[in-house]
C-alpha positions, 0 to 999 in steps of 0.5 A: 500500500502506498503512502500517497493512498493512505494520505489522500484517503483514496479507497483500496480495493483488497481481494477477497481470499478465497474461502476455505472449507474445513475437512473435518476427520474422526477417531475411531478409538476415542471419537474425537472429531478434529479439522485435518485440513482446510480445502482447497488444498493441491490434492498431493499435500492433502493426501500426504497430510491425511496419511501422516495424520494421528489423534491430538487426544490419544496419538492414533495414527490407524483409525483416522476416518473422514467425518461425515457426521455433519453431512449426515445432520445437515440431510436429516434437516437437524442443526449441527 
C-alpha cells in the first residue's frame, strides 16, 4: 500500500481470499472429531497430510476416518 493512498484517503480495493472449507476427520478409538485440513488444498499435500495424520487426544495414527457426521445432520434437516 502506498503512502500517497493512505494520505489522500483514496479507497483500496483488497481481494477477497478465497474461502476455505474445513475437512473435518474422526477417531475411531476415542471419537474425537478434529479439522485435518482446510480445502482447497493441491490434492498431493492433502493426501500426504491425511496419511501422516494421528489423534491430538490419544496419538492414533490407524483409525483416522473422514467425518461425515455433519453431512449426515445437515440431510436429516437437524442443526449441527
Amino acid at each position: 500500500m502506498s503512502a500517497k493512498k493512505i494520505l489522500t484517503g483514496e479507497s483500496l480495493q483488497m481481494e477477497k481470499p478465497p474461502s476455505k472449507t474445513p475437512l473435518k476427520v474422526l477417531c475411531k478409538s476415542c471419537d474425537h472429531h478434529w479439522v485435518a485440513a482446510y480445502l482447497p488444498m493441491p490434492m498431493e499435500k492433502c493426501a500426504t497430510l491425511l496419511k501422516s495424520a494421528c489423534c491430538p487426544v490419544c496419538g492414533e495414527n490407524k483409525a483416522i476416518f473422514l467425518d461425515v457426521s455433519d453431512g449426515d445432520k445437515k440431510a436429516k434437516g437437524e442443526q449441527a
